[in-house]
C-alpha positions in Angstrom: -27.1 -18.6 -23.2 -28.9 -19.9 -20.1 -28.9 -17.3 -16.8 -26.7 -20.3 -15.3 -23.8 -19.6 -17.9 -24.1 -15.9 -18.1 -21.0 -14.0 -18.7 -20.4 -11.7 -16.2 -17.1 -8.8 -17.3 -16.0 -6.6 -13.8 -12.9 -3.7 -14.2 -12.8 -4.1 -10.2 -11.0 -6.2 -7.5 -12.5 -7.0 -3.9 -10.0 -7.1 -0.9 -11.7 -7.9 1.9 -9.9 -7.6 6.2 -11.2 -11.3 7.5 -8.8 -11.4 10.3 -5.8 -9.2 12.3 -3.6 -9.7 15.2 -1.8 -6.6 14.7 -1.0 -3.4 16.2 1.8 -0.7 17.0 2.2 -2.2 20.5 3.0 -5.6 19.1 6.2 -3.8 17.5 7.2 -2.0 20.6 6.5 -5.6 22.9 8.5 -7.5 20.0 11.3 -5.1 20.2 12.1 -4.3 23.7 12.6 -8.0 24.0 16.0 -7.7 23.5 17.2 -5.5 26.4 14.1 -6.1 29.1 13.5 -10.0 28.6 10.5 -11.4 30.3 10.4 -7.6 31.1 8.5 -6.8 28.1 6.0 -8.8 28.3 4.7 -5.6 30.4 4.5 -4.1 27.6 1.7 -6.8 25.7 -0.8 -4.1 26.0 1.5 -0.8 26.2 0.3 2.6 24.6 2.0 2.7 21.5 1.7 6.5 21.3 4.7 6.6 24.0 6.8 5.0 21.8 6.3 6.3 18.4 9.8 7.6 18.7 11.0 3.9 19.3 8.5 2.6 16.4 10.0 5.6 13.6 13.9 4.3 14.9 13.2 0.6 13.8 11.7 1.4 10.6 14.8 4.2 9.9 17.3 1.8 11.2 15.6 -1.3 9.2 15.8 -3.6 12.5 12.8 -5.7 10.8 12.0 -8.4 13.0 9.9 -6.4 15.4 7.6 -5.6 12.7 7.1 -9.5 11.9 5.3 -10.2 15.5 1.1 -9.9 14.1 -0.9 -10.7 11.1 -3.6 -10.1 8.5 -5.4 -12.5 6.3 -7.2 -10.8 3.6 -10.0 -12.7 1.2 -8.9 -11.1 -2.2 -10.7 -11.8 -5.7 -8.6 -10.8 -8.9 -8.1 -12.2 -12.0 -5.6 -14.9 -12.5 -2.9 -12.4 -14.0 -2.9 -10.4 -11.0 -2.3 -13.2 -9.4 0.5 -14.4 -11.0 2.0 -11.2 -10.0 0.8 -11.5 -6.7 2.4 -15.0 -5.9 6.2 -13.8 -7.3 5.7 -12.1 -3.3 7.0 -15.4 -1.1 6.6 -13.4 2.2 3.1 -14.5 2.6 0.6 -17.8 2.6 -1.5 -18.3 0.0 -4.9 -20.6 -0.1 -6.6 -20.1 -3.9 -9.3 -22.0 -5.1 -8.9 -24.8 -7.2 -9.9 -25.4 -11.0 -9.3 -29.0 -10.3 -11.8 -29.1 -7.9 -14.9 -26.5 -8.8 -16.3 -25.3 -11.7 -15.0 -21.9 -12.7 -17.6 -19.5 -12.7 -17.7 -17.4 -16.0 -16.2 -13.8 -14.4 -13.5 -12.0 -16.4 -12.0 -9.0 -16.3 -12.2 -6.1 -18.9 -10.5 -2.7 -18.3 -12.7 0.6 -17.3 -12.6 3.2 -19.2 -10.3 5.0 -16.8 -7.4 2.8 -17.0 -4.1 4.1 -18.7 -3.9 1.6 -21.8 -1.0 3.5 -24.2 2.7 2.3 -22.9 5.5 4.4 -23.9 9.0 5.0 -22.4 11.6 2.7 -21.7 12.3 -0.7 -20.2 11.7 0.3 -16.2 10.3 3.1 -16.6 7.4 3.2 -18.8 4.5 6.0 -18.8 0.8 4.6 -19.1 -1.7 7.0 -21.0 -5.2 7.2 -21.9 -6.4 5.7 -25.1 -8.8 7.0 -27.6 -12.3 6.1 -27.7 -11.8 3.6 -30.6 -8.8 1.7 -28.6 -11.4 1.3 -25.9 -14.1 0.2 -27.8 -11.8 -2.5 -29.1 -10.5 -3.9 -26.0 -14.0 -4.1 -24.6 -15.5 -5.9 -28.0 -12.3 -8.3 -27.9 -11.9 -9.3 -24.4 -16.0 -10.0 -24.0 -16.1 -11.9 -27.4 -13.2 -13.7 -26.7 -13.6 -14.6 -22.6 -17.2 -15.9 -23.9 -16.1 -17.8 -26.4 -13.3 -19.5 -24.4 -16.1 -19.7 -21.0 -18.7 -21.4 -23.7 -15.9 -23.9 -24.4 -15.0 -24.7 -21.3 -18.2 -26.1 -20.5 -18.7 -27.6 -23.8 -16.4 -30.3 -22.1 -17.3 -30.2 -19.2 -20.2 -31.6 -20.6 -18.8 -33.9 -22.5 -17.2 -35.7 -19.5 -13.7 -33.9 -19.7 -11.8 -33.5 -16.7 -12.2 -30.0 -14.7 -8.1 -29.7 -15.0 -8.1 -30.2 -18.5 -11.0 -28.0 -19.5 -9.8 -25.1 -17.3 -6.7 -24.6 -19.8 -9.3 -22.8 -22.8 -9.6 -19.9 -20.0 -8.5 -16.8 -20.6 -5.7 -14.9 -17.5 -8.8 -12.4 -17.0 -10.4 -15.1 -15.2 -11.2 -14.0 -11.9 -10.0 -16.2 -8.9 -10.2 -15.8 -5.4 -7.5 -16.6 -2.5 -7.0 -15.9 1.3 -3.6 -13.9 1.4 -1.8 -13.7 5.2 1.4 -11.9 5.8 2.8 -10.0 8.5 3.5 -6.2 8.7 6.9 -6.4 7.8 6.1 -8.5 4.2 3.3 -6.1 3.8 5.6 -3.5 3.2 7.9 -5.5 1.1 4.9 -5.6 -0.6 3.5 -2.1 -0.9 7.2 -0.8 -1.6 7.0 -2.4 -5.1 3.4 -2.6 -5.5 2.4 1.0 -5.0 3.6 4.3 -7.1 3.3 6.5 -4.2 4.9 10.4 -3.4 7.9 10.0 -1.1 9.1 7.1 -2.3 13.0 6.4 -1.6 12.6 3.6 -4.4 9.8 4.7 -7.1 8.2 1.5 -8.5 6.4 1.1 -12.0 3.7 -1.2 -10.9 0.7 -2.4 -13.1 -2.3 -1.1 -12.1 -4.4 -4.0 -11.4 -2.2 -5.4 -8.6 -1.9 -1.7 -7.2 -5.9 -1.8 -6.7 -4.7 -4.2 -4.2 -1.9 -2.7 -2.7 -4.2 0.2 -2.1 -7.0 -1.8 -0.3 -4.1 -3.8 1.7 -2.7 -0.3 2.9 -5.8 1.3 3.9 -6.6 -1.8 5.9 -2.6 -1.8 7.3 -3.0 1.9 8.2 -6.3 1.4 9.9 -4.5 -1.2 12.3 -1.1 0.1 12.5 -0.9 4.1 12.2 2.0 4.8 14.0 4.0 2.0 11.8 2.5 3.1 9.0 3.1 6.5 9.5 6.8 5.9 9.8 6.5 3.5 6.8 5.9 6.8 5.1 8.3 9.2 7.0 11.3 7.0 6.1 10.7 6.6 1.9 8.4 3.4 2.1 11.7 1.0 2.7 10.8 -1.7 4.1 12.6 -2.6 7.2 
């Protein structure tokens, strides 16, 4: 196999902050809209730290439209079944790159060694535990064997002349595949209160761990930006508003 066609296997996911218009005074600008009209536009550029209070009321009350007023675009790259996860969420805009229009480059994704692979428990509420050495082995042996074989065909017709749509169909959901992702605070938590098995949770959630990798990386960003809002994210059970 040529270096051009090497297979490359990853167990990570990159989320990377490429833009933000957000912070806790955009809530508290947003919000006192209603009772000080043009008023609040006094309050563009207020020191959210005042109004924590006002901030930790919204989110316990769940008056959610304040919280919509900024955004975050995020340049994510995950494999195709997180993906498909990912894009169940309609609460933000999507722009993924197209198998119709590049090749595919030959990057898959294979579990680390440090991923719960043994399901027991019930229907919505399962338990994820370690494997043994030999179940490990045998997912790594599989999934390389089988995403090179399947990479190896794709460009088999490719080279034969066949359509980039067409061939793309002999690759694997470990594929990885990159997207810009922008939502708003507000569908950020939507998305982190079913995304994320976190303490405190009024809701648990059962997520799968590769589309929590995200979650994480979304919520450090989100916190980073927003502390106050994110802090009363936490305060009242991770509801969102």
């Amino acid at each position: 196999m040529g270096t051009e066609t090497e297979v490359i296997f990853r167990s990570d996911i990159t989320v990377e902050l490429v833009r933000a218009s957000a912070s806790d005074a955009d809530v508290i600008f947003a919000a006192r809209v209603s009772t000080a009209g043009e008023q609040s536009l006094e309050d563009v550029n207020a020191d959210a730290g005042r109004s924590q209070g006002l901030i930790n009321y919204l989110m316990r009350e769940r008056h959610g439209s304040p919280f919509e007023h900024n955004s975050l675009t995020f340049f994510v790259r995950a494999p195709i079944f997180v993906w498909r996860e990912h894009m169940r969420h309609r609460i933000a805009s999507y722009n993924e790159e197209s198998g119709r229009y590049r090749q595919l480059e030959p990057v898959f994704y294979v579990p680390a060694r440090d991923r719960a692979i043994v399901q027991v428990g019930k229907t919505g509420a399962y338990e994820f535990l370690p494997g043994d050495d030999a179940q490990y082995d045998l997912i790594d042996d599989r999934m390389r064997a089988s995403c090179t074989t399947a990479y190896l065909a794709y460009l088999e017709m490719l080279e034969a002349g066949v359509a980039r749509e067409v061939a793309r169909m002999v690759l694997p959901v470990s594929t990885y595949s990159s997207a810009y992702v922008t939502m708003n605070a507000r569908s950020l938590m939507n998305f982190l209160s079913l995304r994320r098995k976190a303490e405190g949770s009024h809701f648990p959630s059962y997520p799968q761990r590769e589309i929590e990798m995200v979650a994480e990386r979304y919520e450090e960003e989100w916190a980073r930006l927003m502390p106050l809002t994110h802090r009363a994210f936490e305060d009242n059970g991770r509801v969102a508003p």
